[in-house]
N, C-alpha and C positions, 0 to 999 in steps of 0.2 A: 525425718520420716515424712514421705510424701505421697498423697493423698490424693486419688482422678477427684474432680469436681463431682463427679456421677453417683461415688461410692464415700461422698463426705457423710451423709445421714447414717449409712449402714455403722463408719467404724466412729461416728463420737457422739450418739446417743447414750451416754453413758452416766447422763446425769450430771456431767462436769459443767455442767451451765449451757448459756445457748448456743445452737450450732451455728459456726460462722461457715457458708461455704468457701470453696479454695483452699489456696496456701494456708490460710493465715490459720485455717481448721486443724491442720496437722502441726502447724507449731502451736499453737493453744495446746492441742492432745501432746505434743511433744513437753512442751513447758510442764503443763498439769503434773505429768509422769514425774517429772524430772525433783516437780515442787514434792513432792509426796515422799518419793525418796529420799531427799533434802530431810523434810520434818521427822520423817524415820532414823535416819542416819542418828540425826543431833538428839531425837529424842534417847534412843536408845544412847548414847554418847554420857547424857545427861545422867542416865539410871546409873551406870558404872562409876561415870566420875563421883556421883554422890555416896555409891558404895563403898570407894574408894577411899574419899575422904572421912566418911565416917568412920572406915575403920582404923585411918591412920589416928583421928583422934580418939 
């Protein structure tokens, strides 16, 4: 996901920490995303499995 230097403030003020201009701004906002789905994924991963297991014991 790439990012004009121009229109770095518009897409990653989004509270994700501070704005880096450039590239590196939309891999940060790329990364962030990426990290968030990650902790959702396994979170959610986590509830089942433990469902899971609970119920087989």
């Amino acid at each position: 996901m790439f990012v004009p230097f121009s229109s770095a403030l518009d897409y990653f003020d989004f509270g994700l920490g501070t704005c880096i201009y450039g590239a590196f701004g939309g891999w940060l906002f790329f990364l962030s995303l990426f990290t968030k789905v990650i902790q959702v994924v396994f979170c959610r991963l986590g509830h089942f499995s433990a469902l899971w297991l609970g119920y087989e014991a």
